[in-house]
C-alpha positions in Angstrom: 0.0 0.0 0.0 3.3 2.3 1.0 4.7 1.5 -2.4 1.5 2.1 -4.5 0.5 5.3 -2.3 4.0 6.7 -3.6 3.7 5.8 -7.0 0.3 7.4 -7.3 1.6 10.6 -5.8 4.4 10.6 -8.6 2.0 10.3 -11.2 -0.1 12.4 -9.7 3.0 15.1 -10.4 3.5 14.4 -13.7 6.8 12.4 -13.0 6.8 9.1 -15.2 10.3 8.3 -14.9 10.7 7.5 -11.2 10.8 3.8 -11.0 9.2 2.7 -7.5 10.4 -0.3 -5.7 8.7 -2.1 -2.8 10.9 -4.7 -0.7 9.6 -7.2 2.0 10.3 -10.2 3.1 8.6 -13.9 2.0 6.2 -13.8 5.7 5.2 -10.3 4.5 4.3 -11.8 0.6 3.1 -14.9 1.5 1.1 -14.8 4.7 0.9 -11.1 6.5 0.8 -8.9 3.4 -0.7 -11.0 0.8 -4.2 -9.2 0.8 -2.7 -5.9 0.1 -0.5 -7.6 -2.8 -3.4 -8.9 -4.4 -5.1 -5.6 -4.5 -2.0 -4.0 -5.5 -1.7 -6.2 -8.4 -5.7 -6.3 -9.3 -5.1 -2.6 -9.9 -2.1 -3.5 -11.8 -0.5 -0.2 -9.4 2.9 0.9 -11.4 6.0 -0.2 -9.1 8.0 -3.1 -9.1 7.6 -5.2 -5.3 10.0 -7.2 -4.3 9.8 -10.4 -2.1 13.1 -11.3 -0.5 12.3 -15.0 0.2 14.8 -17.0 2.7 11.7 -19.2 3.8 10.5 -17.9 7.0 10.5 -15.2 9.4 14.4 -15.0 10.1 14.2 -11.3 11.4 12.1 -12.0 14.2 13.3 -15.6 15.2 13.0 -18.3 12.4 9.0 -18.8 12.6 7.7 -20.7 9.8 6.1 -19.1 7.0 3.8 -20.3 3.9 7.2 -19.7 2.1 8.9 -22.9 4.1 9.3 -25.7 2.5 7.7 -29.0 3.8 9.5 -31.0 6.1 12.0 -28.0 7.0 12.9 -26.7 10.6 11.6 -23.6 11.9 11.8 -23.1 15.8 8.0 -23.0 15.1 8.6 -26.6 13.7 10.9 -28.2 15.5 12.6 -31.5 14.4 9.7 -33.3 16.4 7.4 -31.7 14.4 8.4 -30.8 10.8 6.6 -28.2 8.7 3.8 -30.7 7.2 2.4 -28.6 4.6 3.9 -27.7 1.4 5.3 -23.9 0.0 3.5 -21.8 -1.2 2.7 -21.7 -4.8 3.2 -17.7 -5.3 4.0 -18.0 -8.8 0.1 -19.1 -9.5 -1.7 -16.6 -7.2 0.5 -13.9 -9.5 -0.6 -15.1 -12.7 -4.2 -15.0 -11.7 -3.8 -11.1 -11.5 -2.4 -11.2 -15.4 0.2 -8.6 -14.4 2.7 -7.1 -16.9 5.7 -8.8 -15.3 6.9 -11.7 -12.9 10.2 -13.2 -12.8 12.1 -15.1 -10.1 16.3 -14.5 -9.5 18.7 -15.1 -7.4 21.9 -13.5 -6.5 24.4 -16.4 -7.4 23.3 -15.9 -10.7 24.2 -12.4 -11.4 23.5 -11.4 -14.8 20.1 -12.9 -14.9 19.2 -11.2 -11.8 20.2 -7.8 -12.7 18.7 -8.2 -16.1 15.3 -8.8 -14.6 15.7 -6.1 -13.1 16.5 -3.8 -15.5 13.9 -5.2 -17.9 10.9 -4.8 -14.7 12.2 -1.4 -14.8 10.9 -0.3 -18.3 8.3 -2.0 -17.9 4.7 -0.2 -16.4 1.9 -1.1 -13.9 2.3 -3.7 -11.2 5.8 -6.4 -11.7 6.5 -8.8 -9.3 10.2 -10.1 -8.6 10.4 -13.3 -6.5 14.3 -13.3 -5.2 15.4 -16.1 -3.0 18.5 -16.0 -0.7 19.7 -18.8 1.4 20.2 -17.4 4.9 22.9 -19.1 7.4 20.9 -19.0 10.8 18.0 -19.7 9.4 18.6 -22.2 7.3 21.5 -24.1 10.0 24.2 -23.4 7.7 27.6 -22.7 7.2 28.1 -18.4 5.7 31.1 -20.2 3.2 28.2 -21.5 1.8 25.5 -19.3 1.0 26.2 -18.4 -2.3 26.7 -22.3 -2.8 23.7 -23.3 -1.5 21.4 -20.3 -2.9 23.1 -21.7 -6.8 22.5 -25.1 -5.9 18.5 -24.2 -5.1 18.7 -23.4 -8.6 21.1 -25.8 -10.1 18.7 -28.8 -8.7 15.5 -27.3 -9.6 14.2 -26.7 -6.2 13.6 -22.4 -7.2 13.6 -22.1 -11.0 14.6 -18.9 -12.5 11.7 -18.0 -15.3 9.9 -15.0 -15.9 6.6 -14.2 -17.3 5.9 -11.1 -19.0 2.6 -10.7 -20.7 1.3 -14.0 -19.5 4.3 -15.7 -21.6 6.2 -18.1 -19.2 9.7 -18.8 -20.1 12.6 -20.3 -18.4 15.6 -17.9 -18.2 18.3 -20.5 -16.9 17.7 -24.1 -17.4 20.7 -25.8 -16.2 21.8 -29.6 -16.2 19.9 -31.2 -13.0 21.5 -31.7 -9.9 20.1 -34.0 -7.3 18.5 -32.2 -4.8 20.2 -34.1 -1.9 23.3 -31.9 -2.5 21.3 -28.9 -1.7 19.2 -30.7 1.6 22.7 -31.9 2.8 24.6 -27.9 3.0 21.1 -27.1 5.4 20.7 -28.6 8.4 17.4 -27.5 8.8 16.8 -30.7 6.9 18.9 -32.3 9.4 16.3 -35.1 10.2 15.4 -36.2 6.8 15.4 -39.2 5.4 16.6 -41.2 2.5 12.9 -41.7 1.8 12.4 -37.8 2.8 15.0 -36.9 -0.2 13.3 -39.4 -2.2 9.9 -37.8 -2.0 11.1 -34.3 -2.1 12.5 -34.9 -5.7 9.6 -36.6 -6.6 8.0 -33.4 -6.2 10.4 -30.6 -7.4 10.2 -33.2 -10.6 6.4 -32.7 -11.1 6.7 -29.0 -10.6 9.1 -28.6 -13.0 7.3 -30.9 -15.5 4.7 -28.2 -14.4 6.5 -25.6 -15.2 7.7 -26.7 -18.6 3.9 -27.1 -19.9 3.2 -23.9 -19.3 6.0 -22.8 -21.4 4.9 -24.3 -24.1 1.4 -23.0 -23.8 
């Protein structure tokens, strides 16, 4: 609302060329916030938003979100009682609102993030930028290793980096798959898993990315 107030009272000014950018975190996307992002983006309001996602609420003591990923830690879900719902699908609830622009980056790949960015940028109404960063405490992890693990998310499929503009989906990077027990095994928020937990887990980042890959073909 912040972010859309301001960019109405640009407009409002005649000033076109400011480019507005609203930052929050993946609690405030997916859970907290996500009734004023919907309205934002049913009005297609002109800024870009942001959502920082490291997959729960890490500034105010590692409390699950919507944005966790099933099975994880969270001092909300401890090891004796796992997350048992999946993450949220945020990618869908954008594309409902047919806005302009959504991509998803990450900083370990560089170039792709910052030319989202600068494509979002000339772009106007409402664009959504989906950015995941690994995050040490959060995610029991060594700091060596965040860039690691945040190109390994990638790198086995767990966050694909796509973008839709116009309702057009289309993969941006599509690298050689990676099992995703490298990634699990840097985080020991996944500390407690399984063979069979692995097991399952790719079983699904598979389907999603077979989901994925249908719609850009569509």
């Amino acid at each position: 609302s912040c972010a859309a107030g301001i960019a109405a009272g640009f407009r409002k000014q005649g000033d076109r060329k400011t480019v507005v950018v609203g930052w929050a975190g993946d609690g405030a996307t997916f859970d907290i916030g996500l009734g004023a992002l919907s309205a934002s983006a049913a009005r297609n309001d002109d800024y870009i938003y942001v959502c920082y996602d490291n997959e729960a609420y890490m500034n105010t003591g590692i409390q699950q979100s919507t944005a966790t990923p099933r099975g994880a830690w969270t001092t909300t879900t401890p090891y004796s009682q796992p997350k048992s719902r999946p993450k949220k699908d945020i990618l869908t609830l954008l594309r409902a609102h047919e806005i302009p622009y959504i991509a998803s980056a990450n900083p370990a790949f560089p170039e792709d993030f910052a030319e989202k960015f600068l494509k979002a940028r000339k772009i106007r109404g409402f664009r959504f930028i989906h950015l995941f960063c690994s995050c040490p405490p959060g995610h029991k992890s060594l700091e060596a290793d965040t860039i690691r693990i945040s190109r390994l998310a990638t790198e086995t499929r767990v966050f694909p980096l796509y973008e839709v503009k116009n309702g057009k989906f289309s993969f941006t990077v599509n690298p050689a798959q990676k099992p995703v027990g490298e990634y699990i095994a840097l985080q020991r928020r996944f500390a407690h898993w399984s063979a069979e937990d692995i097991r399952l887990y790719q079983k699904q980042v598979n389907k999603r990315w077979n989901e994925l890959k249908r719609l850009s073909r569509v």
